[in-house]
CHARMM internal coordinates of N, CA and C (Angstrom, degrees):
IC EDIT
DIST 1 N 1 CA 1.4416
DIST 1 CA 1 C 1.5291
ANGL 1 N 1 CA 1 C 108.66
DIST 1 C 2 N 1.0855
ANGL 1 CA 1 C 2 N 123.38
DIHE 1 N 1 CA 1 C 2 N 148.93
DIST 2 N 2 CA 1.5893
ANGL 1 C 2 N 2 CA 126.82
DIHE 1 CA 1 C 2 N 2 CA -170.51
DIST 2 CA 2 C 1.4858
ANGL 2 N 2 CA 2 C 107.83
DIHE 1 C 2 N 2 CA 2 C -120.66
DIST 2 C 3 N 1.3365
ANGL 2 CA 2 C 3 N 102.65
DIHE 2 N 2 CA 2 C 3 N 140.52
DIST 3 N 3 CA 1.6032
ANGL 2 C 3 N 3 CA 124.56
DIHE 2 CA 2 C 3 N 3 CA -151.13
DIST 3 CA 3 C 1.7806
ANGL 3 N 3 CA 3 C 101.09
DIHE 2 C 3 N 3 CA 3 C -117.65
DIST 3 C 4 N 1.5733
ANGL 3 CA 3 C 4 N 96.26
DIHE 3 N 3 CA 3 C 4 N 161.21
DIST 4 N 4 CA 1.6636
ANGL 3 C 4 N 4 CA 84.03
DIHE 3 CA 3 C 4 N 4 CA -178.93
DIST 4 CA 4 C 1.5877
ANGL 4 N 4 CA 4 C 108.74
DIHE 3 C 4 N 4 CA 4 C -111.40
DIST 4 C 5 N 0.8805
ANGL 4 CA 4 C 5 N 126.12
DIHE 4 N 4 CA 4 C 5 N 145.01
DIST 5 N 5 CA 1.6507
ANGL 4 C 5 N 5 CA 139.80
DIHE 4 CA 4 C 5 N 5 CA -153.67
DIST 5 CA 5 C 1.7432
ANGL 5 N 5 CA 5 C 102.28
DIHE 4 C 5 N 5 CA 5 C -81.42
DIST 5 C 6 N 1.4309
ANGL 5 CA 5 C 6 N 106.16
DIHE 5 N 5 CA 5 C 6 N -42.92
DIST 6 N 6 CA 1.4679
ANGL 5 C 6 N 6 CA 126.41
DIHE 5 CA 5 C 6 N 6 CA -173.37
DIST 6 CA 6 C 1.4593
ANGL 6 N 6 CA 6 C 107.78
DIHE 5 C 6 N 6 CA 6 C -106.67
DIST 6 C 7 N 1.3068
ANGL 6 CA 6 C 7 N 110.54
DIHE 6 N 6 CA 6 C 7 N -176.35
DIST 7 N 7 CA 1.2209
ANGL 6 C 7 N 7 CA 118.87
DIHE 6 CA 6 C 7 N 7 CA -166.95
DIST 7 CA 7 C 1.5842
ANGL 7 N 7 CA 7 C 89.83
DIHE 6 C 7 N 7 CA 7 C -138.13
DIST 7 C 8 N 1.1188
ANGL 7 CA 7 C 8 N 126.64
DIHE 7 N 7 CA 7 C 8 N 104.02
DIST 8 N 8 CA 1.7981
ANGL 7 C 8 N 8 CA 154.98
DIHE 7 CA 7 C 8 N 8 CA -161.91
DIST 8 CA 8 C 1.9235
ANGL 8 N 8 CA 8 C 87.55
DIHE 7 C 8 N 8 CA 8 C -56.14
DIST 8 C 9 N 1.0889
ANGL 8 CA 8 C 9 N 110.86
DIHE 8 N 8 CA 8 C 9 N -23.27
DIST 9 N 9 CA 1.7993
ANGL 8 C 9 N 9 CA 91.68
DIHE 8 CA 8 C 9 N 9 CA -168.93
DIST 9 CA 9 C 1.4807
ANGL 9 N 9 CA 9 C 98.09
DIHE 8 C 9 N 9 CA 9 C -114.34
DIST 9 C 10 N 1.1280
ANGL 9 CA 9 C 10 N 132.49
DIHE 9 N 9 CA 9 C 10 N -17.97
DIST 10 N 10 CA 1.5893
ANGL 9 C 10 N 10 CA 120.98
DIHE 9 CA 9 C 10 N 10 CA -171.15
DIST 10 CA 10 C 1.7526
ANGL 10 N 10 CA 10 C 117.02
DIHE 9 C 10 N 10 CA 10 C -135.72
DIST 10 C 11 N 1.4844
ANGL 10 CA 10 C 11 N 99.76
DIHE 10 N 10 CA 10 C 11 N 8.88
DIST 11 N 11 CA 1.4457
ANGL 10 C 11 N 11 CA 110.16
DIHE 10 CA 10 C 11 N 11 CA -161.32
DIST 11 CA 11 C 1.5780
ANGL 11 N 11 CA 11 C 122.36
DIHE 10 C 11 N 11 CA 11 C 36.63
DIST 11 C 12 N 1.3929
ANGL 11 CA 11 C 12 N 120.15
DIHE 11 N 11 CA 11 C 12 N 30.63
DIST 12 N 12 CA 1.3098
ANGL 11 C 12 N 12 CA 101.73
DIHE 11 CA 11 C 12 N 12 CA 167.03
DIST 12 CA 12 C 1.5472
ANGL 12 N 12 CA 12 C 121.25
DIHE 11 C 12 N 12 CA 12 C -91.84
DIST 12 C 13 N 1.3392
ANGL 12 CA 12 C 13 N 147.00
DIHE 12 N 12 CA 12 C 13 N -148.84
DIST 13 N 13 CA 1.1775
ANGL 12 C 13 N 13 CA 141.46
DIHE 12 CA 12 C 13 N 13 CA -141.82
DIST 13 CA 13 C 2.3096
ANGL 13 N 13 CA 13 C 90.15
DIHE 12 C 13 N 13 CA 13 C -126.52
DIST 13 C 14 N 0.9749
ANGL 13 CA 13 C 14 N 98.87
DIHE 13 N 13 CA 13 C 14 N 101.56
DIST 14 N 14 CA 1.6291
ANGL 13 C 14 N 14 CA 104.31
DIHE 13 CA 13 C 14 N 14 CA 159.51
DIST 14 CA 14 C 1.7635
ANGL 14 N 14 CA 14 C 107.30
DIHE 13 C 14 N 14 CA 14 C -44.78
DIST 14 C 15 N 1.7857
ANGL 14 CA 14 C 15 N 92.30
DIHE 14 N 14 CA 14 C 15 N 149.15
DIST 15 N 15 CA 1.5561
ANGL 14 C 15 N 15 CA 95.81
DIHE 14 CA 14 C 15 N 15 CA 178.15
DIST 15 CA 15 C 1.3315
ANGL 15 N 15 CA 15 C 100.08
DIHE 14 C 15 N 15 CA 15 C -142.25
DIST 15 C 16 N 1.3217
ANGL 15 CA 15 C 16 N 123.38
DIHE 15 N 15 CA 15 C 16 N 124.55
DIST 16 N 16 CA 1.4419
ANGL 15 C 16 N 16 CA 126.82
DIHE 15 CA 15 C 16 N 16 CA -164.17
DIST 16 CA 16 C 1.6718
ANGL 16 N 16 CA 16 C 95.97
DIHE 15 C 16 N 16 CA 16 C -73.77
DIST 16 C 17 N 1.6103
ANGL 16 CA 16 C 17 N 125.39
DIHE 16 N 16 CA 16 C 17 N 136.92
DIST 17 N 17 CA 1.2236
ANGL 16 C 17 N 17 CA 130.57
DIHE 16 CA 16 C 17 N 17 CA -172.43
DIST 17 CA 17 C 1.7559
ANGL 17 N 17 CA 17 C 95.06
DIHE 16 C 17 N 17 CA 17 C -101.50
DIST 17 C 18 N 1.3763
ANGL 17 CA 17 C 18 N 112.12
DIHE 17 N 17 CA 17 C 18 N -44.04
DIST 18 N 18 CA 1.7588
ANGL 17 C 18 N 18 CA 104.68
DIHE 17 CA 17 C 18 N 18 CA -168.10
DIST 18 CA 18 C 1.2135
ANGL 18 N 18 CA 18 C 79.83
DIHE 17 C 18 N 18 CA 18 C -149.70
DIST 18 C 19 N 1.6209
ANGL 18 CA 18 C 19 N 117.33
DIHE 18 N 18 CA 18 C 19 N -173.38
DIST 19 N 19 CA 1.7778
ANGL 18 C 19 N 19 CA 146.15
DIHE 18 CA 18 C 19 N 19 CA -167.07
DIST 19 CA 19 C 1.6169
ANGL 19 N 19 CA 19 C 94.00
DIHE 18 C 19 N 19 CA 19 C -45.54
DIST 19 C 20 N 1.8629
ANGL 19 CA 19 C 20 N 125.29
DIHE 19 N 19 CA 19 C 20 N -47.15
DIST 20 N 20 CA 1.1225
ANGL 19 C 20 N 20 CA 123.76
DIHE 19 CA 19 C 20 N 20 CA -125.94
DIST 20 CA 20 C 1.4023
ANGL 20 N 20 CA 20 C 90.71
DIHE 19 C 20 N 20 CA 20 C -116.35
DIST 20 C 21 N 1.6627
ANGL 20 CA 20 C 21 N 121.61
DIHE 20 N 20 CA 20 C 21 N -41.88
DIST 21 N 21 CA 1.4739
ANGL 20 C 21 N 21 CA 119.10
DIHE 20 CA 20 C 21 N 21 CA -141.67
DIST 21 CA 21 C 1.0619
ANGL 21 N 21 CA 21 C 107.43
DIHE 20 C 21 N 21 CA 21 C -127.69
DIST 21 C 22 N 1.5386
ANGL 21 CA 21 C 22 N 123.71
DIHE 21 N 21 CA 21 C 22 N 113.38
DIST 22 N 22 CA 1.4740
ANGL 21 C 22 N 22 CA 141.34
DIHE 21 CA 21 C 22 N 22 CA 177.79
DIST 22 CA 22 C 2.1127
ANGL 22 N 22 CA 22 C 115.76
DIHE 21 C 22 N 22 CA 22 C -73.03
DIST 22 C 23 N 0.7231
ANGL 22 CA 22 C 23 N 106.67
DIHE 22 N 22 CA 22 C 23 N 141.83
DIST 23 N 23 CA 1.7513
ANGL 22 C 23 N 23 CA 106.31
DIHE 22 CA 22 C 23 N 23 CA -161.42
DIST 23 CA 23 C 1.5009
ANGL 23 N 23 CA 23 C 112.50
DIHE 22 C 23 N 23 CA 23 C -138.76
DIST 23 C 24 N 1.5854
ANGL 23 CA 23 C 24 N 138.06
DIHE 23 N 23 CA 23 C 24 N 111.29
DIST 24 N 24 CA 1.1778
ANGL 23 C 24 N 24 CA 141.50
DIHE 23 CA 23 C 24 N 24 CA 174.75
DIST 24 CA 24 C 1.6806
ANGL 24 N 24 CA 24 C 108.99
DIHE 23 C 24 N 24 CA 24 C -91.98
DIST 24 C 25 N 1.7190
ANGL 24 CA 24 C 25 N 111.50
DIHE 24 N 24 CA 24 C 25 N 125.62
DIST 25 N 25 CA 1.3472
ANGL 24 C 25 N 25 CA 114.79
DIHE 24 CA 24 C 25 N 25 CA -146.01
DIST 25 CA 25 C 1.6811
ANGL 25 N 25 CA 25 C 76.06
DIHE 24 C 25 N 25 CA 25 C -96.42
DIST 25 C 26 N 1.1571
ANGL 25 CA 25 C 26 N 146.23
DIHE 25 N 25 CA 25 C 26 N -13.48
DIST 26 N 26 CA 1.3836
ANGL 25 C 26 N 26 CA 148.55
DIHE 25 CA 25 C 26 N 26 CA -167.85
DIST 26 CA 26 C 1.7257
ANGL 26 N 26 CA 26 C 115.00
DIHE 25 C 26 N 26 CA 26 C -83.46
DIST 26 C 27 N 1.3265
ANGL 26 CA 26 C 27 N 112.33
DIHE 26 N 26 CA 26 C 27 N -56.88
DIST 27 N 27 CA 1.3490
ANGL 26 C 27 N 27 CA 108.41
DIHE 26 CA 26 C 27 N 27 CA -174.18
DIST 27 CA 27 C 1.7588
ANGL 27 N 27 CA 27 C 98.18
DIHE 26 C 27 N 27 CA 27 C -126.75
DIST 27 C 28 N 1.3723
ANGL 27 CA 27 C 28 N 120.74
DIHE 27 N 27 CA 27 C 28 N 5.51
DIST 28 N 28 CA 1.4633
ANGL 27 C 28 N 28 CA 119.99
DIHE 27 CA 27 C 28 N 28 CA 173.39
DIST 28 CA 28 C 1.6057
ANGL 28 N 28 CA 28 C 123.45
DIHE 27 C 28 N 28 CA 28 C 69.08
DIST 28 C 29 N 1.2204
ANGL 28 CA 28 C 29 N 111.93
DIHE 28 N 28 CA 28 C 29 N 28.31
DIST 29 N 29 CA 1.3010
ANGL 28 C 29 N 29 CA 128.93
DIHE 28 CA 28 C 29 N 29 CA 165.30
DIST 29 CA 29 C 1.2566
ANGL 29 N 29 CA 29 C 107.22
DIHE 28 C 29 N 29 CA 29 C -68.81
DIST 29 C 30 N 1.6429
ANGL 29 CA 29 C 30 N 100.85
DIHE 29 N 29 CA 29 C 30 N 134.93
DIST 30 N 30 CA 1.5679
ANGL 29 C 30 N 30 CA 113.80
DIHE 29 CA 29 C 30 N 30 CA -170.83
DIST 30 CA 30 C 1.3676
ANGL 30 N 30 CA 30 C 106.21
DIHE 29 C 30 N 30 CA 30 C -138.66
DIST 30 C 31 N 2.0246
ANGL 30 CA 30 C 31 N 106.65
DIHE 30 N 30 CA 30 C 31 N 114.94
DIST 31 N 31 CA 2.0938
ANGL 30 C 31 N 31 CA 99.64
DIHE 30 CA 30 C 31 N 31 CA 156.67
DIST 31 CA 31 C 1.2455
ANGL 31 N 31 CA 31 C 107.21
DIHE 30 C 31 N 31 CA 31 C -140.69
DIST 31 C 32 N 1.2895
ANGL 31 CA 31 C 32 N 90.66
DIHE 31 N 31 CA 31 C 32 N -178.95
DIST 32 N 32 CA 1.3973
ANGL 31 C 32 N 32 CA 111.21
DIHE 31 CA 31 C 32 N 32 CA -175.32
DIST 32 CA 32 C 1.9632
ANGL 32 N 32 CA 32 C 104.51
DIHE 31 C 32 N 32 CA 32 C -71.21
DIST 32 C 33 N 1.2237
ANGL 32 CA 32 C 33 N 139.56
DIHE 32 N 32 CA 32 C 33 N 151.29
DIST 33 N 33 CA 1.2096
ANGL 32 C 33 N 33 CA 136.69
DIHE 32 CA 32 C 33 N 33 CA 152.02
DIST 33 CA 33 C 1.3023
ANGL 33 N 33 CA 33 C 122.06
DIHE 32 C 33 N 33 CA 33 C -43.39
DIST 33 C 34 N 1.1866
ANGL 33 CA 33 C 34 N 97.79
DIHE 33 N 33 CA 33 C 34 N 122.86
DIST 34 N 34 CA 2.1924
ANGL 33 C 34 N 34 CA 89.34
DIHE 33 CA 33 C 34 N 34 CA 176.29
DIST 34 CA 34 C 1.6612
ANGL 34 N 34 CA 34 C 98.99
DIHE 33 C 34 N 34 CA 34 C 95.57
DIST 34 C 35 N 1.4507
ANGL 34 CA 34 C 35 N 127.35
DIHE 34 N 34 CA 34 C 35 N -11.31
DIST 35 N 35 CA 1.5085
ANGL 34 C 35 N 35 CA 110.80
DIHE 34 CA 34 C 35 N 35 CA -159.72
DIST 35 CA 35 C 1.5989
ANGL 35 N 35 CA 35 C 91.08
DIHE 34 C 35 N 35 CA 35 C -137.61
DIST 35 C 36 N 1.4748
ANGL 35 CA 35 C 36 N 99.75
DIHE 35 N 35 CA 35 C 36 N 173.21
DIST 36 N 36 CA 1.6919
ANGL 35 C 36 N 36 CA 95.92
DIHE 35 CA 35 C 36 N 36 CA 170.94
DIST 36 CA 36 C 2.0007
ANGL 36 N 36 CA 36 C 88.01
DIHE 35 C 36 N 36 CA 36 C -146.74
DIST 36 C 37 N 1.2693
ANGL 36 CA 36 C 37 N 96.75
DIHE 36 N 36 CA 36 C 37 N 155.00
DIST 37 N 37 CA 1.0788
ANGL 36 C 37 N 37 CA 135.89
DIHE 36 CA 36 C 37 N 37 CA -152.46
DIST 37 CA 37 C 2.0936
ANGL 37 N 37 CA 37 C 96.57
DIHE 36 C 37 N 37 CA 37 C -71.95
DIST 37 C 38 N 1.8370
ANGL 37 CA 37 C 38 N 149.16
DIHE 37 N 37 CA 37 C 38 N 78.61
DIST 38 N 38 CA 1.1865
ANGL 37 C 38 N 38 CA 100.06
DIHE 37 CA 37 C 38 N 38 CA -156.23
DIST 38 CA 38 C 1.4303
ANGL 38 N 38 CA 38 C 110.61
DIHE 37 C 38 N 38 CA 38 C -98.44
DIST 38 C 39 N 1.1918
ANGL 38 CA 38 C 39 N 129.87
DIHE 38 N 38 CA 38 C 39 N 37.42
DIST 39 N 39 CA 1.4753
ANGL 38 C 39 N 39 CA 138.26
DIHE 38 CA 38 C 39 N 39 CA 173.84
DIST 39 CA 39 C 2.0346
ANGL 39 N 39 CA 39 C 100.02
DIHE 38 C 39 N 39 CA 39 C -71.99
DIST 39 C 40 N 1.0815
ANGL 39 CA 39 C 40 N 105.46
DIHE 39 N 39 CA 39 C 40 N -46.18
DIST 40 N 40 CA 1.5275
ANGL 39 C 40 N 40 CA 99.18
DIHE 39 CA 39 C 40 N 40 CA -172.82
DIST 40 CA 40 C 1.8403
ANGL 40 N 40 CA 40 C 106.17
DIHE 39 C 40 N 40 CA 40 C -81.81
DIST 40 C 41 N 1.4565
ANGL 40 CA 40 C 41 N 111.12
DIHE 40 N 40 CA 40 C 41 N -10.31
DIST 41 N 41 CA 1.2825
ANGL 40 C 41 N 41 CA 130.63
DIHE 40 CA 40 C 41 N 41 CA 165.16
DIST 41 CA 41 C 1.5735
ANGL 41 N 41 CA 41 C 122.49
DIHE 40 C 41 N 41 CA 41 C -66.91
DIST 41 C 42 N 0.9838
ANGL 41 CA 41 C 42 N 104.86
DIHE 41 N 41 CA 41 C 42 N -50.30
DIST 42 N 42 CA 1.8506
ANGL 41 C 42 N 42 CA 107.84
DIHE 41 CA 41 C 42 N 42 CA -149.99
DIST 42 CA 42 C 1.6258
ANGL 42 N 42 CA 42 C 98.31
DIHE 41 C 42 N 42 CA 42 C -54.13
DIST 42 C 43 N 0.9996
ANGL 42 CA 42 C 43 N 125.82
DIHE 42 N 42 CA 42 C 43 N 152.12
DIST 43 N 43 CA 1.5260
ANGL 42 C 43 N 43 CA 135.87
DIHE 42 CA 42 C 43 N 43 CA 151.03
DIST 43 CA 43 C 1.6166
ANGL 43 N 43 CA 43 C 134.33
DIHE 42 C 43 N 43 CA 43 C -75.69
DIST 43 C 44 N 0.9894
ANGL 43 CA 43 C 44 N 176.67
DIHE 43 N 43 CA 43 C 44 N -131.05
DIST 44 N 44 CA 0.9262
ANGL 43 C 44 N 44 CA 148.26
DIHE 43 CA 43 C 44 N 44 CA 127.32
DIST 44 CA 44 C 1.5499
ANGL 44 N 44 CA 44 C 99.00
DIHE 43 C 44 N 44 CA 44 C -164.75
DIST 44 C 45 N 1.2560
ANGL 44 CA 44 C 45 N 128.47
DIHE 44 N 44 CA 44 C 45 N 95.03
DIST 45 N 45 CA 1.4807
ANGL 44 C 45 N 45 CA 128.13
DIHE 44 CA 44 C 45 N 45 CA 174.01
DIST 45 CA 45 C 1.3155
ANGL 45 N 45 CA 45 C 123.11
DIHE 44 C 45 N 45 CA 45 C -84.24
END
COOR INIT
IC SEED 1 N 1 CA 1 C
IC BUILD
């Protein structure tokens, strides 16, 4: 399963917390492995 290197809102470095869940200790962005989060995504026109 493929993981994300960065952290999509602050570019700092993700830190895997357990098997599943990747964790940014900077702005507290939280996903699942393999997935990205799209609430900090959506666009809204």
């Amino acid at each position: 399963m493929n993981q994300l290197k960065e952290c999509p809102e602050c570019n700092a470095r993700l830190n895997q917390v357990d098997r599943n869940i990747q964790h940014c200790e900077i702005c507290g962005y939280w996903t699942e492995k393999g997935t990205a989060r799209l609430d900090t995504l959506m666009v809204f026109a």
